[in-house]
N, C-alpha and C positions, 0 to 999 in steps of 0.2 A: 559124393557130397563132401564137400570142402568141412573142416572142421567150425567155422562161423556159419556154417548153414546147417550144423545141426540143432536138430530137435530134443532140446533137455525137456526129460522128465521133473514133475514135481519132488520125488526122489533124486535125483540127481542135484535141483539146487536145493534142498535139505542139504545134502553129504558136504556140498561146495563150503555151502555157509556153517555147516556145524564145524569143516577144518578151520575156517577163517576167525569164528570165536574161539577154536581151541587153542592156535596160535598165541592169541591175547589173552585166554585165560592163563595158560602157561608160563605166559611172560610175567602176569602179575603176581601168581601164586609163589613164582620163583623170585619175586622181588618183596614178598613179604619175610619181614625178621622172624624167621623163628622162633624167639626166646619174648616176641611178644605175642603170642598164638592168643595168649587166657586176655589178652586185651577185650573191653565192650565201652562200646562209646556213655552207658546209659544204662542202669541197673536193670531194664528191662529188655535189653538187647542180648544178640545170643556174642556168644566170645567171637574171635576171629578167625579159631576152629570151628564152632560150629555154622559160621557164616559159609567158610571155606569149601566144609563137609555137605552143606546142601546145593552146593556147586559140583559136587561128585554124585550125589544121588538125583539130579537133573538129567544126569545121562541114563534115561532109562534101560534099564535091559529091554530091547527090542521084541521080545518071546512075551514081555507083559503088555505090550502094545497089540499084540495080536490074538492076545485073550478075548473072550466075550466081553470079561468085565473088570475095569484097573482096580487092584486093590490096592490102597493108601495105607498100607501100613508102618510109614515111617521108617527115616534112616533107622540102620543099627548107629551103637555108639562110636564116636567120631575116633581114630588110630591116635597111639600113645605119642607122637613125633610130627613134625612138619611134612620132614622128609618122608615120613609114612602115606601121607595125606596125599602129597603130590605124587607118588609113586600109584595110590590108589586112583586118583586122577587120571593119570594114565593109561592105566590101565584098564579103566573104564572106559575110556574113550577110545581106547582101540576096540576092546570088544563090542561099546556101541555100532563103528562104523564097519566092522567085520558083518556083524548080523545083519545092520538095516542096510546092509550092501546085497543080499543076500534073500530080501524081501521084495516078490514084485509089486511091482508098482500101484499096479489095480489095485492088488489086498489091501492099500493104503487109502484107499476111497472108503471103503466100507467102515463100518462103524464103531464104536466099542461103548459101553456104559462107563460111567466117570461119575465119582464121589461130587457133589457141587455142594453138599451140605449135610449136616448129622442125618439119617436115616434117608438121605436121596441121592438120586442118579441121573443125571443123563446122558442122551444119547449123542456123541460126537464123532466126526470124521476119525480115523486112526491118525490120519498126515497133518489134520489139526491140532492134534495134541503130540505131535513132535514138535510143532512150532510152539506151543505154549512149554513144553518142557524147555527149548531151548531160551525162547525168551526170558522164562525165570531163572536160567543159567545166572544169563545176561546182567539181570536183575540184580542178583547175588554178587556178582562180578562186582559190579558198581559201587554197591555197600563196601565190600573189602576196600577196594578203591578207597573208599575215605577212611577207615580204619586205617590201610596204610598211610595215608596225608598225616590224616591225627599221631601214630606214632613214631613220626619220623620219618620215614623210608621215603623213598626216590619215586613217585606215581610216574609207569612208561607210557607211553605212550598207546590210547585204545585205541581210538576214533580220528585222531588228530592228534598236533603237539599238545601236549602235559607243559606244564609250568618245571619240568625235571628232564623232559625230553622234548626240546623243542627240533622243530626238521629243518 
């Protein structure tokens, strides 16, 4: 079988696509100033570390995806440094794609219980809620996005040319 005549798994473009926003989150995370990290567009907004830092805990450990039941117990507190942040980043995203490399397939059909609300749960696919974990990456990605616009910095290019990186 020719390699365009194979058969991807729903796991497989997961791993595709989580390289292809890690790509772009890394480019952006590395074009954020550091020294503006405590930036918030909006007194009720979170800084641009903690905007950053819930782009790091989007990568879930893959071990709490295959638990019975995800427990929402919030980041720890966000690293002392930028360089911290992004090195955490990293890091996490290797050992994301290490383990859900490492999960088959099927078990991703099955189900897990998910916090939807103060004392409720329900029940969703395992492989759905890599997608919604990734797409709130995404989410998060975007925000920084305009934090960076707002203080300055150079927005690279995500989806298309940026106004800073045109093709």
């Amino acid at each position: 079988m020719s390699p365009q005549q194979q058969t991807l798994t729903e796991k497989d473009i997961q791993l595709v696509q989580y390289e292809l926003e890690h790509k772009t989150t890394s480019r952006l995370l590395r074009a954020y100033p550091a020294a503006k990290a405590s930036f918030k567009p909006h007194e009720t907004s979170m800084t641009a570390m903690e905007t950053a830092w819930m782009m790091v805990g989007m990568l879930l450990d893959p071990d709490e995806i295959m638990a019975a039941e995800l427990k929402m117990t919030g980041p720890p507190a966000p690293p002392a440094s930028w360089d911290e942040l992004i090195a955490a980043y990293e890091k996490a995203y290797a050992a994301f794609v290490r383990k859900l490399s490492s999960i088959p397939s099927e078990a991703l059909n099955a189900t897990i219980r998910v916090p939807v609300a103060k004392g409720r749960t329900e029940e969703h696919r395992r492989s759905d809620m890599l997608w919604y974990f990734l797409h709130a990456l995404i989410h998060h990605r975007g925000q920084l996005s305009v934090y960076l616009r707002m203080v300055g910095g150079k927005v690279p290019s995500i989806y298309g040319p940026s106004g800073d990186e045109p093709w």
